[in-house]
C-alpha positions, 0 to 999 in steps of 0.5 A, spaced: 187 236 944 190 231 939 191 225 941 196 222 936 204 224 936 207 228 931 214 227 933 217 220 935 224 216 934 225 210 930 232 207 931 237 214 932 233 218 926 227 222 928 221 223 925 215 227 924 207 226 923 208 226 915 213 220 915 219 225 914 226 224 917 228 230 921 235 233 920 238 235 927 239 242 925 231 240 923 230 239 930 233 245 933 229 250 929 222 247 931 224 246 937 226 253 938 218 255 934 215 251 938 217 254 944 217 261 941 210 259 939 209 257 946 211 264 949 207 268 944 201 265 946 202 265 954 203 273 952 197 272 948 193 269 954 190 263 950 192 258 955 190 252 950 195 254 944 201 255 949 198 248 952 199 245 945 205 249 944 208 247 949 207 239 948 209 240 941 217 242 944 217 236 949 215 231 945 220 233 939 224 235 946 223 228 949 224 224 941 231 228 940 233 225 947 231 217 944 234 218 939 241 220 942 240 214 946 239 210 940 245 212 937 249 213 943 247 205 944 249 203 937 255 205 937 257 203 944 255 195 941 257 196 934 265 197 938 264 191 942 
């Protein structure tokens, strides 16, 4: 298992293991890759590549969430 992110917010951007920022339209197709990657391996019976998958999707899932919070905030105390 590997023991470092891939995924991560900076600010209201997201970015990814090799230091680029992610669009949204980005994030939806990956999230969407790894959740197929995900399904392919469970039909499969490799248990630790849909375990990977899947970890892969909640943390671009969970980086994405930050990330509208972060813009979200930005906005609501750049109006104040």
């Amino acid at each position: 298992m590997r023991s470092f992110r891939v995924y991560w917010c900076c600010g209201g951007d997201l970015v990814c293991a090799g230091g680029l920022a992610l669009t949204p339209a980005d994030a939806a197709a990956l999230l969407a890759l790894h959740l197929d990657e995900a399904r392919a391996a469970a039909k499969a019976g490799d248990a630790q590549a849909r375990a990977d998958a899947a970890q892969l999707a909640r943390e671009l899932a969970g980086a994405v969430s930050e990330a509208g919070r972060w813009r979200r905030a930005s906005v609501f105390f750049a109006s104040r």
